[in-house]
N, C-alpha and C positions, 0 to 999 in steps of 0.2 A: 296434348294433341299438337301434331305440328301444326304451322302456320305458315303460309302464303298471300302473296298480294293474287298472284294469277296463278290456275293449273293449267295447263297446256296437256290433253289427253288424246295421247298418238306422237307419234316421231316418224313420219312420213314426209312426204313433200309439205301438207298442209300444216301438221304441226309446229317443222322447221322453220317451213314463211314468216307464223306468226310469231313464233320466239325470234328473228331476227326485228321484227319493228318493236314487239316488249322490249328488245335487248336497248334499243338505239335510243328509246327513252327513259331510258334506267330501271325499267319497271321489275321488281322482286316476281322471278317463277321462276315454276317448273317443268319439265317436261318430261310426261311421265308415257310410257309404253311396257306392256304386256311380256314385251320380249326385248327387242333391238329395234336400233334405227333401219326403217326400211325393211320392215319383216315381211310383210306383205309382198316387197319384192324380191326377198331374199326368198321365202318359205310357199309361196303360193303361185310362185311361178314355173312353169315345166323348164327343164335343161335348156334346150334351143330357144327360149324363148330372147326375142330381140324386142326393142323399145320400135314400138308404131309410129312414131313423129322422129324424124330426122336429128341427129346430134346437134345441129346448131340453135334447132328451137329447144333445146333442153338448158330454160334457163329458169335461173330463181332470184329473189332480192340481193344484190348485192353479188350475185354469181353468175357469168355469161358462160360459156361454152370457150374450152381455150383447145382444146384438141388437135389431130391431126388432121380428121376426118369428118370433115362437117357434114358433108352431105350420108355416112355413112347410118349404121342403125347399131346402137350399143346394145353389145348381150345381154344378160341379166347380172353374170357378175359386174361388170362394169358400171351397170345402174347401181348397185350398190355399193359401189367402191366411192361414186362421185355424190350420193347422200351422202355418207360418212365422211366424207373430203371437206364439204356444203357443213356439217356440223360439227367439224373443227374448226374451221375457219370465221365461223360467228359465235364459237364456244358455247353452240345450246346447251344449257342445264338440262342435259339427259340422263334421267335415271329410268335403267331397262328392270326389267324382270319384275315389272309391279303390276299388277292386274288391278283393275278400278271396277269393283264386283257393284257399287250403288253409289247416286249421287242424288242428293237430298238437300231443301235448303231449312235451315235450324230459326228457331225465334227472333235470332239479332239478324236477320240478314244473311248469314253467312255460310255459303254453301260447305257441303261436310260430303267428305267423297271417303268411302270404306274403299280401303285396298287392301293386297295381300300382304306389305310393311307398316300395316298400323295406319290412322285415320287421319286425313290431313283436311283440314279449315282453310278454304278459300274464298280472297272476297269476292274475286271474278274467278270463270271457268271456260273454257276454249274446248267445245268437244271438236277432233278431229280424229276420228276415227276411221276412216276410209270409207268409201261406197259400195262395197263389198264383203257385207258384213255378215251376213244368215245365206248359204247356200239356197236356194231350191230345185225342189227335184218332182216333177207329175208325179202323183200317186202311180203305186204300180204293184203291183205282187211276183215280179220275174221268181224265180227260182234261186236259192240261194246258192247252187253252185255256179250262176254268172257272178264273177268279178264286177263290182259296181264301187266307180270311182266318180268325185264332182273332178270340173276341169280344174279345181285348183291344190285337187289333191295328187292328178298324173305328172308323173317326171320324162320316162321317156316307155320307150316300148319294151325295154327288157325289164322293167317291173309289171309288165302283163304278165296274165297267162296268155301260154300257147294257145293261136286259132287266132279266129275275126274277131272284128271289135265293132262294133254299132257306136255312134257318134251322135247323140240327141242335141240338136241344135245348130243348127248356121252361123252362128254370128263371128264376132271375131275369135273371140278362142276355140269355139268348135273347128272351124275352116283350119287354123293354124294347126290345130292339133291333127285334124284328121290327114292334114298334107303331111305332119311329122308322123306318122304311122305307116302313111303310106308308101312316102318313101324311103322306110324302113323294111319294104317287104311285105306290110300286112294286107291283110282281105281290108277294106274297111267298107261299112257303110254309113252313111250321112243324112241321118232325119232332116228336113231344114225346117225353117222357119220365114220370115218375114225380114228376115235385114237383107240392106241395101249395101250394096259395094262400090268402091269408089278405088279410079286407076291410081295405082302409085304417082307416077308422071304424068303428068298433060300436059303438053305444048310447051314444052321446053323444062317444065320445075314443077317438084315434089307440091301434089296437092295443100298440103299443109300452109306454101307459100304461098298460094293463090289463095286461098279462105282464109290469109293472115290479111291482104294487101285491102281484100274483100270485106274486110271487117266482117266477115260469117262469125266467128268466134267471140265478137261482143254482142252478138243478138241477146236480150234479156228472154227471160222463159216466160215474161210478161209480155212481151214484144210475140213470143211464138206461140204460146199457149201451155200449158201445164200439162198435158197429154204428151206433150213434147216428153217428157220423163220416161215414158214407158218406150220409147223409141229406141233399138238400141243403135248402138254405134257403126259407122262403115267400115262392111268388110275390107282389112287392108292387112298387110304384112309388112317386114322388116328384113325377114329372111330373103338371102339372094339381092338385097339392094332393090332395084328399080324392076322386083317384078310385081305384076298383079295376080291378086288371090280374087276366086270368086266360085259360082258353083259351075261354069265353065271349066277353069283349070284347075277344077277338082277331077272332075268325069273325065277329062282327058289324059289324069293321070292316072287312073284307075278306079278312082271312089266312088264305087255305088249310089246313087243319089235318091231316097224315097221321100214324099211328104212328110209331113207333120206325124208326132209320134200323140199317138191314141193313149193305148193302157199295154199293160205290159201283164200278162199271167202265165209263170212256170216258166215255159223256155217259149212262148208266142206271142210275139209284137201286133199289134194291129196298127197299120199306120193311114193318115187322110190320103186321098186322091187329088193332093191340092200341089206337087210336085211344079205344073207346067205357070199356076197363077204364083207361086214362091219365087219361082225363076224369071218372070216378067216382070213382078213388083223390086226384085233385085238390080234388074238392068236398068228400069224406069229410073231407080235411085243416080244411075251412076248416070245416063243422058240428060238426066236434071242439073247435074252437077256438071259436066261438060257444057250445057247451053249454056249456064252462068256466066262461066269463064270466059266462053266462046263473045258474047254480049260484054264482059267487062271488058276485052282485049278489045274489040271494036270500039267503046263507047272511051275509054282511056285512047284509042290510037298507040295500042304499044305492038310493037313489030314483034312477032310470034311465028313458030312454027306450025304449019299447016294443022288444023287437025288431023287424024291418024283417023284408018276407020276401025268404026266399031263393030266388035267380033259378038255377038246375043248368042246367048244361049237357045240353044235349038234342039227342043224335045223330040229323041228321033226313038227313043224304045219307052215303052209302058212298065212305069216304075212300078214296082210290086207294092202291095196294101196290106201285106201280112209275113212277116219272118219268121221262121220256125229255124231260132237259133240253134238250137241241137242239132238238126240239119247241116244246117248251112254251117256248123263249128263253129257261132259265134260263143266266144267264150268271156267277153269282156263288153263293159256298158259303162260310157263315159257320158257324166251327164255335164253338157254344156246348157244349159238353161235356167241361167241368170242368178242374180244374188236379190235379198231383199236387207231393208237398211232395220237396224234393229238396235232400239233404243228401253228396250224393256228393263234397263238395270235403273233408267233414272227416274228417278219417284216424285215425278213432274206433270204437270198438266203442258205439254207440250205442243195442245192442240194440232195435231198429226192431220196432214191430208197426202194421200195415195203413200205414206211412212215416213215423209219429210216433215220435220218440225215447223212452226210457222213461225217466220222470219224474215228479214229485211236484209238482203248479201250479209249473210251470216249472224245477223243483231237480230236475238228472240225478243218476243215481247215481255220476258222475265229482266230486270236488270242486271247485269254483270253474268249473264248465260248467252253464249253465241257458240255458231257449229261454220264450220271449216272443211272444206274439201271435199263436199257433196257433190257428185253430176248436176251439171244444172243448177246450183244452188241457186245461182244469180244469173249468171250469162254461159255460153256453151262453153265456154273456158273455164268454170269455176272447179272442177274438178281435175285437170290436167295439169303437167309438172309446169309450164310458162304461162298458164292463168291464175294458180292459187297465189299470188305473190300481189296481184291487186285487189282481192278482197281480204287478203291476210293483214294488206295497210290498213283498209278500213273496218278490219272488226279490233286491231291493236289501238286504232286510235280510238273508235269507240269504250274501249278499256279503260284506255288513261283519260279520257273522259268520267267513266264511271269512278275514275279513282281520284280524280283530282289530277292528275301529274298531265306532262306536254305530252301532247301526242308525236309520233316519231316524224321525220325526214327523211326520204329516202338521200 
């Protein structure tokens, strides 16, 4: 059986982080992935898809943003040009093409991870798997000649079928996608849901830099609550640079907008009459998020640009409550409606609450077992590309803790 001091499980953002502080204190691993570096944003990302946070906050341990374009929004290949760039330049021990099927701890201590290359023994183990790990999809029964794709399986619109597309879900990738459909030509419609959107720009700079200056981003999930988890993220976009997405400039571009999606049998949707309260809990988000600022810019005395005003969505037709796809030609069903975390290979008592393991920013209560790059794990930053790189320090030094060796430096 091989042997290891550390496994490192995932080669993403979170994985890399923490192989760079293993690296700086000498510490023997590995880093093992399914596939490639960055698959998740190579493989599950659609074509057009651009990076939500501005290129200059796209930073990691040891790597800042050296670009042309800082204020700009990098494609998808580009994100994955600057992983792979990120994992030359600290020479992570990345080995792709191994799948980690179970992870298990053995009588001496030492945990034993079955892979598709044969079995490797490690004293400590780094799960960093992503937050997006188990699709989900509402039960439903449609008919099986609709097209039924998750949002992380669609690329672009010429891998639909001909006809509409129904769009399950508001949040960030639903709204992205359903704007890339639409202005491609298609029918689309838009189930929504309960996410909140927030303006690219306000008052002179990319939202991102005002929740950065604001310290919003180090809130703990202790600090907000734990239901905070189920929240999802503000609708925002990348595409076009400094526009705003929302279910306003969806409907103005043509996107059908209905409630919340029911059940779904043969080729008949039944959808909520909850359209007009989606649409007010969405703008509430983004007024909430403008006071803030509005209140920081005053209480700091920083000389700013006026506020802009704000455009609300205004219910002016009665969104339908039932689709009769076959009708209406919808011939494709993309389900945006979220991912859950799924740790069922490890054969662990991992004391699970709402699917998160129980933990201290990333230290389980098992020794030499910690997790890496969860939403939320720790603070609202613990899962994004320029927040894993502070709790990657402190679960690397917690490592060389459990192993004896110095913990790293940045």
């Amino acid at each position: 059986m091989r042997k290891v001091d550390v496994a490192v499980i995932g080669a993403g953002q979170a994985g890399l982080a923490t192989s760079f502080y293993l690296s700086q204190s000498g510490i023997d691993h590995v880093v093992l992935d399914r596939a490639v570096i960055a698959d998740s944003w190579r493989s599950r990302r659609w074509d057009s898809f651009t990076l939500n946070i501005p290129n200059w906050s796209f930073t990691l341990p040891g790597f800042h943003y050296d670009g042309q374009d800082p204020d700009g929004f990098m494609t998808r290949a580009e994100i994955v040009e600057r992983f792979a760039r990120y994992a030359g330049l600290i020479n992570a021990p990345v080995e792709g093409d191994i799948d980690v099927t179970s992870l298990k701890q053995i009588a001496d201590g030492t945990y034993l991870l079955t892979t598709t290359s044969g079995p490797i023994g490690a004293r400590a183990v780094v799960v960093a798997t992503g937050a997006y790990q188990r699709e989900h999809r509402p039960a439903n029964q449609l008919d099986a000649s609709i097209l039924q794709l998750s949002s992380d399986q669609y690329r672009n619109p010429g891998e639909l079928e001909d006809g509409g597309v129904l769009v399950v879900g508001s949040g960030q990738s639903g709204c992205q996608i359903a704007e890339d459909l639409v202005a491609d030509g298609r029918r689309v419609w838009l189930a929504t849901g309960f996410c909140g959107w927030m303006p690219r720009r306000y008052r002179g700079r990319d939202n991102v830099a005002w929740r950065m200056d604001m310290r919003v981003f180090d809130e703990t999930v202790e600090q907000l609550g734990y239901e905070i988890r189920r929240a999802c993220p503000p609708i925002q976009t990348g595409v076009g640079r400094d526009r705003d997405l929302n279910l306003r400039t969806l409907r103005e571009a043509g996107v059908t907008l209905t409630g919340r999606f029911l059940d779904g049998y043969r080729t008949t949707v039944r959808l909520a009459e909850d359209l007009p309260l989606n649409a007010a809990r969405s703008d509430e988000f983004a007024r909430r998020f403008m006071a803030n600022v509005d209140a920081y810019i005053r209480d700091a005395g920083i000389d700013a640009p006026a506020p802009p005003p704000f455009s609300s969505f205004s219910n002016h037709d009665t969104a339908p409550t039932e689709l009769d796809l076959a009708a209406l030609q919808i011939t494709n069903v993309i389900w945006s409606t979220g991912f859950r975390l799924d740790f069922n290979w490890i054969e662990l008592d991992l004391n699970l609450r709402d699917g998160y393991p129980e933990q201290t920013q990333g230290v389980s209560r098992r020794p030499g077992l910690y997790f890496m790059g969860l939403q939320l794990m720790h603070t609202r930053k613990s899962g994004l590309i320029f927040g894993v790189g502070e709790d990657a320090g402190h679960v690397a030094a917690a490592a060389a803790a459990h192993l004896g060796a110095q913990p790293a430096l940045e």
